[in-house]
N, C-alpha and C positions, 0 to 999 in steps of 0.2 A: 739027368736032372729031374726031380720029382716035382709035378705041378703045381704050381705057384698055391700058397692058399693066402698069402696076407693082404692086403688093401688097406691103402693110405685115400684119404679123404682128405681132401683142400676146401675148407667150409671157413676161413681167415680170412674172405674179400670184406669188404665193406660195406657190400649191397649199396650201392648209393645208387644205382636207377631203381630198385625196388624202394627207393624211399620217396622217392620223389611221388607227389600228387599225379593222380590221374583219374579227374573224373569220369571219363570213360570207363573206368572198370570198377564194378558193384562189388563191393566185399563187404561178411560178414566183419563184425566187431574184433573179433580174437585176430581174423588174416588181416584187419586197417593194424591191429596194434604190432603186431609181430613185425609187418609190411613196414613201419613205423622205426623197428629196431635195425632192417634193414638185416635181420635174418634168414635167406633166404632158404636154407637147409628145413628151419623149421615153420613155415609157414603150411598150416593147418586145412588139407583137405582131405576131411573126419580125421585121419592120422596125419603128425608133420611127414612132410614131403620126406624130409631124409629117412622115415621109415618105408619108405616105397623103394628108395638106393638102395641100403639095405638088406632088406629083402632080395633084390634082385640075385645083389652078392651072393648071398645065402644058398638064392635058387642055382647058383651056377658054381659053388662047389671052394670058395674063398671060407673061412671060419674065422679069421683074425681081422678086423680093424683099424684101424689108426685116425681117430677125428683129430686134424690137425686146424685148432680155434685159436681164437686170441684170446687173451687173459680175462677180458673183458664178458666173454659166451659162457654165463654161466647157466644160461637158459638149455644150453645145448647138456653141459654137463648134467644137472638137476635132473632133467630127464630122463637120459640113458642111466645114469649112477645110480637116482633113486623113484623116478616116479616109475619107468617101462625099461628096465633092462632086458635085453633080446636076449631069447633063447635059442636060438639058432646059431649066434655072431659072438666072438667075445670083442668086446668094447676098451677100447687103450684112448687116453690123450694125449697129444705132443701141444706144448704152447709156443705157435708163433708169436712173441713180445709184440712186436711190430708188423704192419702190413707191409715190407719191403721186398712184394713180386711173389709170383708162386717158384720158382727154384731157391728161394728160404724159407718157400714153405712144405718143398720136397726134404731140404738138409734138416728140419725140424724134426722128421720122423724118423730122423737116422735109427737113434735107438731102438727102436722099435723092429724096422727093419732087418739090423745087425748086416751079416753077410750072406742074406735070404734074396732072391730075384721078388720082384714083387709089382703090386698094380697100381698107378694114379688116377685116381678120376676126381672131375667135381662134382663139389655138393649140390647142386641146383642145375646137375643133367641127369635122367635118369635114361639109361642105357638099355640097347635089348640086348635079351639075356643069350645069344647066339654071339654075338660080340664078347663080351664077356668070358663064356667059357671058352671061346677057339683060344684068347689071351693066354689064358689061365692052362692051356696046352702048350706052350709053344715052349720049344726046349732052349730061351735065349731072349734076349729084349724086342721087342715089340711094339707095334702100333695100330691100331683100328682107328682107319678112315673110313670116313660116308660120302655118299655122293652125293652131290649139293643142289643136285635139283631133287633128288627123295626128301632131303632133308625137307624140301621146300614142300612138296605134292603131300608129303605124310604123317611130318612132325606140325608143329607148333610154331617154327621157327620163319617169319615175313621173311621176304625174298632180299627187302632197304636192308634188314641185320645181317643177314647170312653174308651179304657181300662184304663185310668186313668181317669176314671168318677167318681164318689160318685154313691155307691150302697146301697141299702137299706136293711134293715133287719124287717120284721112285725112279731107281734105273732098272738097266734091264733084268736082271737080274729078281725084283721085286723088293728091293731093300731102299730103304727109304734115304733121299740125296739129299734134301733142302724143305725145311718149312717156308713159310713165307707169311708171314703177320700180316693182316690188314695188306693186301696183294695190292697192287695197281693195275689197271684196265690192261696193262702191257702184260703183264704178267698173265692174269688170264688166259689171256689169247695163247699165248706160247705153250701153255699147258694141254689147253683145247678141252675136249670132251672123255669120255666125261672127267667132271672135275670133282677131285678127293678134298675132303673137309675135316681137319682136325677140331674135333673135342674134348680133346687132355684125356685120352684113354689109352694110357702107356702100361706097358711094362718094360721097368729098370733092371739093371742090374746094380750092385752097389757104383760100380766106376760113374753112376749119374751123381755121387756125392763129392767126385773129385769133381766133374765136368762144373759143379752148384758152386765149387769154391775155385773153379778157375776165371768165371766169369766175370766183367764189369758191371755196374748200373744201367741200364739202356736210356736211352732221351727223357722217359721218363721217371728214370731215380729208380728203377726197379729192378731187381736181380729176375733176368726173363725165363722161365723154363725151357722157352721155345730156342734162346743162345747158349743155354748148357746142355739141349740136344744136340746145336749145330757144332759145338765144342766137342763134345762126345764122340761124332763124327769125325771131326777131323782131327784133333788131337789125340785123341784115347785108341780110334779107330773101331768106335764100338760100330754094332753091325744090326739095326734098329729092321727086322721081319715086316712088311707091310700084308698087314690084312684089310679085305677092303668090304664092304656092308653095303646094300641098300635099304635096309632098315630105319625109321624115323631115331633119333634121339628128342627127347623132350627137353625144353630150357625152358628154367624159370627163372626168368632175370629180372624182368619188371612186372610190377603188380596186373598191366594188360595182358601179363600171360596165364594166369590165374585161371579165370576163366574155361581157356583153350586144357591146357593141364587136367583139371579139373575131370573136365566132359573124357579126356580120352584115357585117364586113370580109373573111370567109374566101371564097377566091377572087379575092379583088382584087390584083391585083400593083400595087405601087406603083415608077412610074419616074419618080424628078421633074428 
């Protein structure tokens, strides 16, 4: 199998903690508006953030695209189509109609995808670029987990958030057994140390498009990415590689991450 080069992008959320007020966090007038539209992909530090993803991509050996937006993002379109189309990346759109979970926002990119292995990340993490290419190696579906106290010590991300991260579970083997969403204290514990932290940095094989149309709604009305991996797993019997990072990822979720982003992006030129 030849090295992955496509990557789908999930930039379809809603933003709705980046909309929310917080006088805490000082922003220019362009990052209140955008902050505002609850875009967080393009929220503007000197260049939109999703030029810094991007780029990363680029740096690490991916050339194909997929911004999977709502109908709605046309800010995001406008953009890449015609104000700064990247040189480096070719640029494709898929439209999710509706915000119904990111595994209908995986099955959006079908086309695009076809029957190519390929990468998910989101819009508003941006990845190190070690992460990234080991993926983009790997002769089969895949996962990059972080360790949740690095996450803590090196990224951006308060220790109150992280705990409701998606943690991972591998066997012996190093193949990945169980995600676990929003864990419980019980959970934890049983995992122990150190402990692995999913942030949607997969690589699929097509069979994640059956696993997207075998699944239910979860509790809350959403088709979950995280239940057509565990599908995947047990009914498909796909076979998910754990790679695992101490490297920070940066989140930009809420406008109080701004800031933090900001300061530890300074000096990076983004060329995607």
């Amino acid at each position: 199998m030849a090295h992955v080069n496509k990557a789908v992008i999930m930039a379809r959320g809603l933003g709705t903690r980046m909309r929310k007020t917080d006088e805490s966090a000082v922003l220019d007038g362009k990052q209140t508006e955008i902050a505002g539209l609850g875009v967080k992909a393009m929220i503007p530090i000197d260049r939109p953030f999703l030029d810094y993803v991007l780029s990363g991509l680029a740096d690490s050996g991916y050339s194909e695209v997929c911004l999977v937006i709502g109908p709605e993002h046309t800010i995001i379109r406008d953009y890449y189509e015609v104000e700064a189309p990247p040189e480096r990346i070719r640029i494709r759109f898929a439209i999710q109609e509706k915000p119904l979970g990111t595994a209908d926002a995986v099955a959006a990119a079908h086309p695009f995808t076809g029957q190519d292995h390929f990468l998910v990340i989101n819009s508003d993490n941006y990845y190190p670029s070690e992460a990234l290419g080991a993926l983009r190696r790997l002769q089969g579906p895949g996962v990059a987990l972080f360790d949740r106290d690095n996450l803590v010590a090196g990224g951006n991300v308060p220790e109150e958030r992280i705990l409701k991260f998606a943690v991972a579970k591998m066997d012996g083997d190093g193949y990945l057994e169980r995600i676990y969403e929003k864990p419980s204290g019980e959970t934890v514990r049983e995992l122990g140390n150190p402990l692995y932290v999913s942030m949607n940095c997969w690589i699929f094989s097509p069979a994640i498009y059956r696993a997207c149309s075998g699944i239910r709604p979860s509790k809350r009305g959403e088709l979950e990415l995280s239940d057509a991996i565990q599908y995947a797993i047990e009914e498909l019997h796909e076979k998910f590689r754990v790679l695992t990072f101490r490297a920070p990822v940066l989140d930009l979720s809420s406008r109080s991450d701004i800031a933090a982003v900001t300061r530890m992006l300074r000096g990076t030129r983004p060329n995607p």
